[in-house]
C-alpha positions in Angstrom: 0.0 0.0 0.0 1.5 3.5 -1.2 1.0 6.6 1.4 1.0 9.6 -0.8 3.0 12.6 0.6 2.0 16.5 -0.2 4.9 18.0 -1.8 7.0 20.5 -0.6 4.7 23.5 -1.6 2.1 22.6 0.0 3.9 22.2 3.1 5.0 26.0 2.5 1.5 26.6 1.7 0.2 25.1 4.9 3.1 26.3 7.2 4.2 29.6 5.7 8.1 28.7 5.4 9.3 27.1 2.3 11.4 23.7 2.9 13.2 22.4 -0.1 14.7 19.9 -1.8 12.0 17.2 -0.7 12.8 14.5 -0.4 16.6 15.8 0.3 19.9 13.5 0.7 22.0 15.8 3.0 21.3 19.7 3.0 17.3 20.7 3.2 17.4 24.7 3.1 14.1 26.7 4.9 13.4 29.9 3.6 11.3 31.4 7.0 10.1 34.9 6.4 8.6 35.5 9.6 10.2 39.1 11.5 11.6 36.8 14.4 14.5 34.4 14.8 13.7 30.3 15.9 14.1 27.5 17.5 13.9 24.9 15.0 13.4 21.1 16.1 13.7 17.9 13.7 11.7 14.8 15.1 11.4 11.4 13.9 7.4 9.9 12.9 7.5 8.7 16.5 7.6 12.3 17.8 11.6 12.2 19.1 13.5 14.9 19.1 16.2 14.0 17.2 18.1 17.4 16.8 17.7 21.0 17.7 19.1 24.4 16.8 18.1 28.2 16.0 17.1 29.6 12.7 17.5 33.1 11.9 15.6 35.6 9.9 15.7 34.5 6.3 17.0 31.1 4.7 19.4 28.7 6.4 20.9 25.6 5.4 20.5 22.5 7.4 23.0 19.7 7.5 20.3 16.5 7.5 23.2 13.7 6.2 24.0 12.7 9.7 19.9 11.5 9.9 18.9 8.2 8.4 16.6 7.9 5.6 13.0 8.3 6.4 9.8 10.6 7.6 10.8 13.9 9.9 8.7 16.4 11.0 11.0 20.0 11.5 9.0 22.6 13.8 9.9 26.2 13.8 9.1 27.4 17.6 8.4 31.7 18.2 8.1 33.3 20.7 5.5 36.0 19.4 3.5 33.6 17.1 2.3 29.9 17.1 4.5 27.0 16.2 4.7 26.1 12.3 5.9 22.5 11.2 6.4 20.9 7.6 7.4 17.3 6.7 10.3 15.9 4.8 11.8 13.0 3.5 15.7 11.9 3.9 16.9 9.9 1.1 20.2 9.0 0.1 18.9 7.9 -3.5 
């Protein structure tokens, strides 16, 4: 049975930040144009945190090659505005 996964635009769509290349192999870069810096977490489809860091206005490029392939879920945290999270698939094919 094939699970069918939105593509990265409409994870943009639905969490304004734009996430990209999905599925990635070992840089994912987020363009977040929200007026405050971040706390960005990357968690597994079991909901563990699996690493952790801060995002600043603008893009930023995250290192994802040390992860293994799969499902991860990275959630911005603010402190003015609600949390936003996207999906995205490691690959190393």
């Amino acid at each position: 049975e094939c699970i069918q996964l939105p593509s990265a635009l409409s994870f943009s769509n639905e969490s304004g930040f734009e996430l990209y290349p999905n599925p990635a192999s070992s840089i994912i870069n987020i363009i977040q144009p929200f007026e405050e810096s971040c706390i960005y977490s990357i968690m597994d489809i079991r909901g563990i945190k699996i690493k952790e860091g801060r995002l600043e206005i603008g893009s930023k490029l995250l290192d994802i090659s040390d992860l293994s392939d799969g499902v991860y879920v990275i959630k911005l945290s603010f402190e003015k505005q609600k949390p936003r999270a996207a999906k995205f698939i490691k690959s190393t094919y």
